[in-house]
C-alpha positions, 0 to 999 in steps of 0.5 A: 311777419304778421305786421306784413302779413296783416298788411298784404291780407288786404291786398293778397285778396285783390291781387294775383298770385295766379289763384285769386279771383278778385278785381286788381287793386290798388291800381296803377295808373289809368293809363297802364294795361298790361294784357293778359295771355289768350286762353286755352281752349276748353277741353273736348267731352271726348277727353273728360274720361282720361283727365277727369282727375283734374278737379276745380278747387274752392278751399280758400282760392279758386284754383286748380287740384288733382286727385292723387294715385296713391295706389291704395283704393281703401285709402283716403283721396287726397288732391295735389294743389298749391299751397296758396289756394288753402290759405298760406298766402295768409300764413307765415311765409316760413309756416308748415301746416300739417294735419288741419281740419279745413273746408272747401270742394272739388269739383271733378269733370267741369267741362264745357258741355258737362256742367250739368254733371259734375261730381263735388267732393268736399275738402275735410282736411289740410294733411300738409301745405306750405310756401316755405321753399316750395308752394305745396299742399295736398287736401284730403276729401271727404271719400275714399280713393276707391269711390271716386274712381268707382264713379270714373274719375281716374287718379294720377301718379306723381312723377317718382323723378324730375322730367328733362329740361325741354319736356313736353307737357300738357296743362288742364286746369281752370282759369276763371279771371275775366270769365262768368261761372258758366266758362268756368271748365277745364282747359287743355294746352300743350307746353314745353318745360324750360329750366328749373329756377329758384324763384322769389314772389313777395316775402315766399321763396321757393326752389325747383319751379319750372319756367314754362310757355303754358298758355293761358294761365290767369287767376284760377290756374293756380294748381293746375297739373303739368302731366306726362302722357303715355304713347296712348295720350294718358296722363302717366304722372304730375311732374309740377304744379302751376303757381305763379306767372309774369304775364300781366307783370310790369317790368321794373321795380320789386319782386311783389305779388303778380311779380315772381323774379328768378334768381340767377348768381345773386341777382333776382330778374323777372321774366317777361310772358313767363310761367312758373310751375312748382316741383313735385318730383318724389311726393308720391313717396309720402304716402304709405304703401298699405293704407294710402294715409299721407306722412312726412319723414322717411322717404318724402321730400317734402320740407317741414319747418321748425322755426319762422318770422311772426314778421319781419323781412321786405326792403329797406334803403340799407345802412340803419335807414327805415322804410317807407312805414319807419320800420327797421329791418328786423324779424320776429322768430318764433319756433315750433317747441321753445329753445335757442335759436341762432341767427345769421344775415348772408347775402341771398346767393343761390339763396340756400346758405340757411339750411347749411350747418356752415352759415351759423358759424360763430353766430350767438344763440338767444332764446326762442318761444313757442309759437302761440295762435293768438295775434300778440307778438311773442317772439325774439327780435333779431335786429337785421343790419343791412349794407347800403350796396342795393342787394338781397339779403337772408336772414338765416335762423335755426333751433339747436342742429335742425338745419333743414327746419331752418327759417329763411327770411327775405331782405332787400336792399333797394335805393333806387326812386319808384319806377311808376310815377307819382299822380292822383285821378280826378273825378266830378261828382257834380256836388264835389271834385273826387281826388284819389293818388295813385297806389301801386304797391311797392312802388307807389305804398306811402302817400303824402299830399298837399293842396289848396288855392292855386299861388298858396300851395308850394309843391317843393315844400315837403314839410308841408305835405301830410299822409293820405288817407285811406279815403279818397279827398273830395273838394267843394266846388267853392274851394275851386280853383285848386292845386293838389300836388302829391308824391309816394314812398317805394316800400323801401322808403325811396321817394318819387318825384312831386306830381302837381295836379291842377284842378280847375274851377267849374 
């Protein structure tokens, strides 16, 4: 996976997925706007007290954490916020991080009003965080629960069981898209809980995710608690964490970055204005009753991974075809501690056959290696074979019995054309005529082009086009009149149709 992970590195820092606050691009084209929701209202200084827990996160992403209850005062403080928002977003998708010393702050009582008198903690540690089948993190700061509460920030619980279908919840949290630092403050809304989903963005899966109508949500919400309230309007318990949203998503096309689809009978859709907030029922129970230290096994539910793909997975058109970049399905899986590994491809179906004993029936061991840090490819490839029937795909791979450990590697198979069509802009620089084609991954990911003088370019001969670079074309005005035609492989190496721009003279 890290081809894909190299590759997307670029981008996941200028792309949303709810926590990042860069500029989006690549973009598409000019004319495309796809509107953001209308923010919440900041929070009143009246209500700072009873929400005080909720703190800004800069540990990898601006997001959203809250402190959490664990009810030993003597103990460690630790903050519940998204996986992505310390650096998964960077990591095998299948990856576990465990006990890593890290850095970042969290930042208590930013509120409108207040920015004067905040209180900043600093992150020291990564005790757990993972987007394998939920995206998850819990940092640990450099303080004792029992001192942060001293100086009036209030832990809260997280909820023992799942809410009801229906619920309502209220969402605090820090958006910071499209806003200066000073607007950087906790915001309040009130919001009903849809139903539970599996949920698919990019090469992440993740189970138990909440559809809700929260509003508001943009970069920097990434993390932000959905809290139970009491009779008295005092936060009782998280019951889920805000880590992904459909606004500002095209429809049509893959499941990409910004693009989280739900799965429902083996079919993945998106969900227009919809957002989507992480399970964390039952995660109170991984941290130990006498010392307050978070520890996975026993009764903590959180999944802890054996084995994942260095690369591998993404779409293909299926039946032995590469995709847009001439890679072949496949997958590079590595694992904890060297061992067998066994692999099976299913249909996505409600997309968790990998972790079921059944799946590997019959299915051939090979040996796996240890996963190293270094950057070099160490591990078994298992060739992927895919139908031409446009579908997804799992590729299930496990060491020895350690079902619930297994890897789960996303596969698509997408025959159909780019939904976004092909083109370029065109800019007068005075001393030259900028041409850049249009990039907006997956749909629009391997550009090739051709252009010269009007009457010497054939638009309809693809032999003649060759690969666009990463920077831009600029032509002398003398070489005007010109024709610049282009078209763009989908990432499954599916082709849109040529686009012809003409560039006139001066």
């Amino acid at each position: 996976m890290r081809g894909r992970i190299a590759a997307v590195a670029a981008v996941a820092a200028v792309l949303l997925i709810a926590g990042c606050t860069a500029e989006t691009t690549p973009t598409p084209a000019p004319e495309e706007d796809f509107g953001l929701p209308p923010l919440a209202e900041p929070l009143a200084l009246d209500q700072l007290e009873r929400f005080g827990a909720v703190a800004t996160m800069s540990a990898g992403s601006n997001c959203t954490g809250t402190l959490v209850d664990t009810g030993v005062p003597d103990g460690p403080a630790y903050v519940l916020t998204n996986g992505h928002c310390v650096g998964d977003i960077g990591r095998p998708a299948q990856k576990t991080t465990v006990s890593m010393e890290w850095s970042g702050t969290a930042e208590f009582f930013r509120a409108e009003g207040n920015l004067d008198s905040t209180l900043t903690t600093d992150v020291v540690e990564i005790a757990y965080s993972t987007m394998r089948h939920t995206d998850t993190a819990i940092v640990r700061l450099d303080a004792r629960l029992g001192e942060l509460e001293a100086v009036g920030v209030a832990p809260i619980a997280i909820a023992d069981a799942e809410p009801e279908e229906g619920a309502a919840v209220t969402n605090i949290g820090v958006p910071v898209q499209g806003l200066t630092d000073d607007q950087w403050v906790l915001r309040r809304s009130e919001c009903t809980l849809g139903a539970q989903h599996t949920v698919i963005e990019f090469f992440w899966l993740w189970f138990g995710v909440w559809s809700n109508d929260c509003p508001g949500i943009v970069q920097g919400s990434s993390g932000s608690p959905l809290l139970a309230l009491d009779a008295g309007g005092d936060p009782e318990a998280i019951v889920a964490v805000v880590n992904t949203t459909t606004w500002a998503a095209r429809e049509g096309g893959e499941c990409w970055l910004n693009r989280p689809c739900e799965v429902e009978d083996a079919v993945a859709r998106l969900v227009p204005e919809t957002s989507y907030a992480q399970s964390v029922a039952g995660i109170g129970r991984c941290f130990d009753r006498a010392t307050g230290e978070f520890a996975l096994g026993g009764e903590c539910p959180l999944p802890y991974s054996d084995i994942w793909a260095e690369e591998g997975g993404g779409s293909f058109r299926g039946g032995g075809l590469p995709d847009a970049f001439d890679r072949m399905p496949a997958a590079s899986l590595v694992g904890r501690e060297a061992g067998v590994v066994r692999t099976a491809v299913v249909p996505i179906g409600d997309a968790r056959a990998c972790t079921a004993e059944a799946t590997y029936a019959g299915s051939a061991p090979a040996e796996l290696p240890a996963a190293t840090e270094a950057w070099e490819r160490a591990g078994t490839r298992v060739a992927v074979e895919l139908p031409e029937e446009e579908g997804r795909f799992l590729l299930c791979a496990v060491r020895g019995d350690a079902y619930a450990a297994a890897a789960t590697v996303l596969f698509a198979v997408d025959r159909t054309p780019p939904v976004v069509p092909a083109g370029a802009s065109v800019e007068d620089l005075g001393a030259g005529i900028l041409v850049q084609p249009h990039m907006d991954p997956p749909e629009l990911t391997a550009t090739r082009f051709v252009w010269g003088p009007p009457g010497e370019v054939d638009c309809d001969d693809l032999d003649a086009f060759e690969p666009a670079p990463f920077f831009p074309l600029i032509i002398d005005p003398a070489d005007l009149p010109a024709v610049y035609c282009v078209y763009s492989k989908d990432e499954a190496g599916n082709p849109s149709p040529v686009a012809r721009v003409d560039i006139p003279a001066p």
